[in-house]
N, C-alpha and C positions, 0 to 999 in steps of 0.2 A: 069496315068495322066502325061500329057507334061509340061517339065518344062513351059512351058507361063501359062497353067491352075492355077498350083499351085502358081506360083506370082500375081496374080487377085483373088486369093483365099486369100492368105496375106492380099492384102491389102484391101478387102472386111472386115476381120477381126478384122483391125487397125482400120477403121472409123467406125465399128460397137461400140468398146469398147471406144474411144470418145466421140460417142454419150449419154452412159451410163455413163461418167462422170461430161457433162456438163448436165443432168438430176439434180442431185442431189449428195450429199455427200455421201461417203463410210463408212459403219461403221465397227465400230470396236467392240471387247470384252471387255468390263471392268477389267481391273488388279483387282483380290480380296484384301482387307481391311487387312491386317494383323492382327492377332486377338491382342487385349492388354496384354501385362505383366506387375506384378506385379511391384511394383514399387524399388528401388533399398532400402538396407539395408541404413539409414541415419548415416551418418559418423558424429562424433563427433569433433565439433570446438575448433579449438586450442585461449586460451584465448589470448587477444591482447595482445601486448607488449604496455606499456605505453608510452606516448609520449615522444621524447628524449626532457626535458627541456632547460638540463644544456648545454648553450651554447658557447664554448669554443674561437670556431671559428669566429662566426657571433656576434659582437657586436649589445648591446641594442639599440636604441635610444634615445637620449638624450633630458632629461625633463628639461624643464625649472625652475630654480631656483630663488634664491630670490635675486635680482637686477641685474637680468641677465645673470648669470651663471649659468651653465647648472648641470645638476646631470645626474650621470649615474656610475652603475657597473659592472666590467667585475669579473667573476670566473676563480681563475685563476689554482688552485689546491685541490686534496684532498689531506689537511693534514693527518688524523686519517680515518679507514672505509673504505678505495674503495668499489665501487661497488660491488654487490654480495656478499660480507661477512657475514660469519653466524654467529648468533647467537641461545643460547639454549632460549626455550618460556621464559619472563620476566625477562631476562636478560638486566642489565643496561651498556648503554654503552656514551661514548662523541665523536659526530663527530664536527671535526673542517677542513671549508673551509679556503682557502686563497683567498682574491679578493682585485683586484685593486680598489680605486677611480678613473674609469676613465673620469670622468666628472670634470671641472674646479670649482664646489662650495666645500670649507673646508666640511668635514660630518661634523658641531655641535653636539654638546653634545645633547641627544634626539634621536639622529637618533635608528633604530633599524632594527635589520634582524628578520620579520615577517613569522609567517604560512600563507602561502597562500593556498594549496590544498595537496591532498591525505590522507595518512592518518599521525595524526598526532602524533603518535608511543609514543603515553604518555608525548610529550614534550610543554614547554610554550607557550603561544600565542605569544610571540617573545622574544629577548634578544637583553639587550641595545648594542652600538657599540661604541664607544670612538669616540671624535671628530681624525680624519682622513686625512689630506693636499692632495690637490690634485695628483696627479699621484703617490700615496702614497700607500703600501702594507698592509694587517693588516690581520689576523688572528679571525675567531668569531668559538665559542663550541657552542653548545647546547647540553642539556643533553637528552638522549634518552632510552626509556624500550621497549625491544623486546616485539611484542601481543604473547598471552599467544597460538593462533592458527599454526598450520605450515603455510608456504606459503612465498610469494614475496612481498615487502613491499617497500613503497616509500614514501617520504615526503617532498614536495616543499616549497621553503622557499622566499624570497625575500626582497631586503631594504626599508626601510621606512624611508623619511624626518621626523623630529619633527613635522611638519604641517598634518601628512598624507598623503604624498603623496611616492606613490612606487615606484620606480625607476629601471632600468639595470637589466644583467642576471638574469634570477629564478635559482635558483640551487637546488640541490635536495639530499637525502642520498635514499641508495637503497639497500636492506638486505635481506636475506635468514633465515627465522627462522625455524630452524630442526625439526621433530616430536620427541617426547617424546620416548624415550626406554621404553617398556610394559613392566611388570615381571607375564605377564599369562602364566600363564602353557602351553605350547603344550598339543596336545591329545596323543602324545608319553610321555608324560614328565609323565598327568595325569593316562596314564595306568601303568606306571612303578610306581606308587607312590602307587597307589593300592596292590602292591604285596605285600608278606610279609616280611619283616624286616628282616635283615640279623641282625647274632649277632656279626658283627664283632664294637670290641671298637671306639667309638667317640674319632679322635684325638684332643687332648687335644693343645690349642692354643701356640702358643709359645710367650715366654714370653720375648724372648730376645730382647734387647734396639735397637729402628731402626734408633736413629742417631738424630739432631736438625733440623728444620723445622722453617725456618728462614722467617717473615711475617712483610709487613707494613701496623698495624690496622687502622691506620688513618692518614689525610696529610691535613694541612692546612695553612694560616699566620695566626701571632697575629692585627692582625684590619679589619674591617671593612668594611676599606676605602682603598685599596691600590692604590697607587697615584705616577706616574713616578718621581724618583727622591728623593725619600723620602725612606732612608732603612727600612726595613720588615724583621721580623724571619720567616721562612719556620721550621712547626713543624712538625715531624712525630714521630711515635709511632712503636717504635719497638717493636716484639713479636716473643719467643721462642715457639712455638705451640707442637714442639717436645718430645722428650723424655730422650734427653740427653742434656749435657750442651754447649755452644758453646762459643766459646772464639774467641778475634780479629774478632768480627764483627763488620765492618764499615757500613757506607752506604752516598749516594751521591746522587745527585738531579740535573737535570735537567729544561731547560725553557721551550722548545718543544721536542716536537717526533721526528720530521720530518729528515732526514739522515743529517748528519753533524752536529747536534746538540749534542754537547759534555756534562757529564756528569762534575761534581764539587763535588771532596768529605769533605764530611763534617770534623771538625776535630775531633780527637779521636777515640778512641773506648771502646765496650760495653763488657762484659762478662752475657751472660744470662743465666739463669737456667731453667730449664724445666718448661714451662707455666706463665717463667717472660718478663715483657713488661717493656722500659724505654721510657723518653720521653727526643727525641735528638729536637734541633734546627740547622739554620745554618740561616747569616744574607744575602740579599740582598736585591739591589737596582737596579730597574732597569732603563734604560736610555730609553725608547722609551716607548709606552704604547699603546697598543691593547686586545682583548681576546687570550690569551695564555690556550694549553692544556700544562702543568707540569707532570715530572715526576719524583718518585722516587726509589731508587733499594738499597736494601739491601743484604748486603754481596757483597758490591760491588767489593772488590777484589778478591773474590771468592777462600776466605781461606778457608772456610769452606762446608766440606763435607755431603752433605744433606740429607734426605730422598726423600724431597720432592724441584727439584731447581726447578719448574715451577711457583713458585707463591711468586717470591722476587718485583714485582715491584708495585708500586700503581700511579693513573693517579690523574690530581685536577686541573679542568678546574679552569680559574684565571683571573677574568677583571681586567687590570688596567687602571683605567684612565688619561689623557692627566693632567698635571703638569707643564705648563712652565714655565720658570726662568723669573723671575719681578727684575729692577733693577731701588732704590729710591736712591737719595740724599736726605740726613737729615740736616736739619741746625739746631741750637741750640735752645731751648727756649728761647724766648728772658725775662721773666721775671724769668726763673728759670736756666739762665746762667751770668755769669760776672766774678767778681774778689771780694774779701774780705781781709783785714786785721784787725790789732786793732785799725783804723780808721773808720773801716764801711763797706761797701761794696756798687758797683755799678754796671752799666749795663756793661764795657768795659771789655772786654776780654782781661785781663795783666797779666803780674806776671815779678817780679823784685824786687827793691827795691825805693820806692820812697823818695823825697829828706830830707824828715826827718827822713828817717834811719830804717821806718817802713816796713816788706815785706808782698808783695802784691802776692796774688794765685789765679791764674784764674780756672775757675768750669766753666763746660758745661753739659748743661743738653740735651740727645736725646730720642726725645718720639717715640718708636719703635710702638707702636699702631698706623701711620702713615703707615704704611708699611701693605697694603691691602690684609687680610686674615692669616698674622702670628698668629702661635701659637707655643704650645709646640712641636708640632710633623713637624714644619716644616722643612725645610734642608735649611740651608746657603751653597750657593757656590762661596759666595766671599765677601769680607770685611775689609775695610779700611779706615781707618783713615787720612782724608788729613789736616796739621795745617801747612802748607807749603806758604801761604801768611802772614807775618809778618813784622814788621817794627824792627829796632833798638836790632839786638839780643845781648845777656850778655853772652854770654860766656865767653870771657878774662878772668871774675874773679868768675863768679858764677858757672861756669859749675859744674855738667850736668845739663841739663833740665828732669826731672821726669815727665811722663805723665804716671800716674796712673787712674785707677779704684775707685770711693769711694761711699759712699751711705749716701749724705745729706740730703735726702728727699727735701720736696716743699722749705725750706725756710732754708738756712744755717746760721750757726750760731756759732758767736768768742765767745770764744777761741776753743771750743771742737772740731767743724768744722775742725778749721784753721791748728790744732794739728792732726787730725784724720791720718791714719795708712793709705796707698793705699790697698787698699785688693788684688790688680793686676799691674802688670807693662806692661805696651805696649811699652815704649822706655824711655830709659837712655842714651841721646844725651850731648855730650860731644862736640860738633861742628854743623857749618848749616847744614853740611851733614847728621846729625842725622834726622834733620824733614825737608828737603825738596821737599821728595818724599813722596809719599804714605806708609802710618804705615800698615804692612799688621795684621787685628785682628779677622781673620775668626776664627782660633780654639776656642778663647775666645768665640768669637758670637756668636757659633755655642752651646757651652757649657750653657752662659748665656742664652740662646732663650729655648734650653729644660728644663730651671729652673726657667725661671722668664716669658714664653710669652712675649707679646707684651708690656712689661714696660720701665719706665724709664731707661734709663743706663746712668748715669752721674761720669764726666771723668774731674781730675786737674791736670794743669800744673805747677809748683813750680820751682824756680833754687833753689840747695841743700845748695848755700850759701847766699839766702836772708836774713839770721838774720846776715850779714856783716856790718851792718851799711851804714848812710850817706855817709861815704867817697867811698862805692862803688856806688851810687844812680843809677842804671840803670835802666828800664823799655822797656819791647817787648809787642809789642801788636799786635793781630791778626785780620785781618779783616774781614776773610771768610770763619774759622774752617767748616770742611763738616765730618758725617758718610756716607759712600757706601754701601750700602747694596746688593747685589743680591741675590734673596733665591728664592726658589718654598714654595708656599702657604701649 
């Protein structure tokens, strides 16, 4: 065939299979279905992680408060507990947050740091919070029992107004409770035990002394009420647990945990014998007031060689409440203050001698029951006596002026009165400079208030030479005698 045949033969072929296309569609074979497999082994999900609460970063929003300042708190630290820490099952423990007030309302007294969610690890439905100042730091415990199960454990917590209402970050505690150590036998243990008994002798325990074991059983104050400002004993209970005797053991106490919180030792020391317990004190006052975790450590100077040093310290969480210092002027009774001699007595406040030769003692009476919430356990921090307004003074020839203490009761009375003893001296003014300032009588005040409460304290001025006769006739009178008072209730 010439090549021209076989080119008309091509192309005879091209428009033949053309034809066959625009006919219809070409088909094709089906790809087979892949047969099904089994389905894969189900993988075991990893339990969530809880939501992060405690937010350190991102402040709250701010609720409104009552006359228009806001509430709100921020978390600002864990004192006691970081995260993760273990505990064994039902083990007690105290975590304490630190958080700001950062919201503009004072916390009031009422406020409280609330359970709001997880689990609530054996502790209260909340715990009170001391009133708080704005941009103000404070410390809160709660007391907490490890569940008796292993596992991860969390507990959200959050402030509450007096009115119910919640406010600022949730913060949370977050813990590791350990599984229990078993004492079941292995099946190695169980087949060794089966065997027969060897005769070799049981050794006998030894008996030799393993040293003092130095323990504090309990840690408390003496009241009730502890209150800024107002001293407190801090008691603990010291215990020889040991077997030998231990000498020069102190111990010393602390306010918080947290680093740089210094230690304070108590004074003295103990000598204990084996299985003896004393009971020390030590006083303080504190000056601010929040929930405080406290501590205490025994053998604090670590004279003594132990068996056991792991177990000298003991914790004691400690609300103290807000105290602040109240500051009265007292004026005098006016029908149970004046002056008296063997004339009579009346309302002026004098003392001298008057023109017939007779001497005259002024008496003041101040009713401390005036002074809102005193009592015996309250704290003066400051007090004084002002009689620094007066007309016409006698010194020249009467000096001193004697301002004593006495106790006339309601209604005084000559001669026994007039003759009475000062039980107390505040000043023995020999010139104006003696009373023209301020008499300062806190220690006094401070002594009478733990003795007498909120009573009368009544106080005479006398010059020591008023039984001088007419020819000295003077007379000083006062216009505006004041008590000062500043104390915490």
């Amino acid at each position: 065939m010439n090549t021209r045949h076989r080119r008309h033969l091509l192309i005879a072929l091209t428009c033949l299979t053309l034809m066959a296309l625009a006919c219809g569609p070409m088909k094709f074979s089906p790809t087979p279905t892949p047969e099904p497999t089994a389905p894969p082994e189900p993988v075991a999900e990893a339990s969530p992680t809880p939501a992060q609460t405690e937010a350190t970063d991102t402040p709250a929003p701010d609720v409104s408060g009552p006359g228009g300042c806001s509430l709100n708190a921020t978390y600002i630290a864990d004192v006691t507990v970081p995260d993760g820490t273990t505990f064994s099952p039902g083990e007690s423990f105290i975590k304490t947050w630190r958080v700001r007030n950062s919201g503009t309302c004072t916390w009031e007294e009422g406020s409280r740091l609330v359970y709001v969610s997880d689990d609530p690890l054996g502790g209260p439905a909340g715990v009170d919070v001391p009133q708080v100042a704005a941009d103000s730091n404070t410390d809160i415990s709660v007391s907490f029992t490890a569940p008796d199960e292993p596992g991860t454990y969390r507990s959200t917590w959050q402030m509450e107004s007096p009115e119910g209402v919640r406010y600022g970050n949730q913060i949370y505690v977050e813990i590791e409770v350990e599984a229990e150590e078993t004492d079941e036998p292995t099946e190695e243990a169980t087949e060794e035990a089966t065997e027969e008994p060897t005769e070799e002798p049981t050794e006998e325990p030894s008996e030799e002394p393993t040293g003092p074991d130095l323990t504090i059983t309990a840690l408390e104050v003496d009241t009730d009420d502890p209150r800024q400002g107002i001293p407190m004993e801090v008691v603990a209970t010291l215990r020889n647990e040991g077997d030998t005797r231990a000498e020069n053991v102190r111990w010393a106490w602390r306010v918080c945990v947290s680093e740089g919180c210094e230690f304070t030792e108590a004074p003295g020391s103990f000598t204990l014998e084996p299985g003896e317990e004393v009971t020390a004190e030590m006083e303080y006052l504190f000056d601010g007031w929040a929930n405080y975790t406290t501590e205490a450590w025994i053998d604090s100077r670590e004279d003594v060689d132990e068996s056991n040093e792991e177990n000298n310290t003991r914790q004691m969480a400690l609300s103290v409440r807000s105290n602040p210092e109240a500051s009265e002027v007292l004026q005098p009774v006016p029908d149970r203050s004046g002056s008296m001699s063997s004339g009579g007595q009346n309302g002026t406040i004098q003392a001298g001698i008057a023109p017939a030769g007779n001497g005259i003692r002024a008496f003041m009476d101040f009713d401390l029951s005036q002074l809102d919430g005193l009592n015996e356990e309250s704290q003066i921090t400051n007090g004084m006596l002002v009689v620094s307004s007066f007309s016409a003074p006698c010194f020249e020839f009467l000096h001193p002026l004697e301002i004593q203490q006495i106790s006339y009761g309601s209604l005084p009375r000559y001669p026994g009165d007039y003759d009475e003893a000062g039980s107390h001296t505040f000043a023995s003014a020999s010139s104006i400079a003696g009373i023209s300032g301020p008499i300062p009588i806190l220690d006094f005040l401070q002594d009478f208030v733990a003795d007498n409460g909120a009573a009368h304290l009544q106080i005479r001025m006398h010059y020591a030479g008023d039984d001088a006769g007419s020819a000295f006739a003077c007379m000083t009178e006062w216009s505006n005698p004041t008590l000062v008072v500043v104390y915490r209730p």
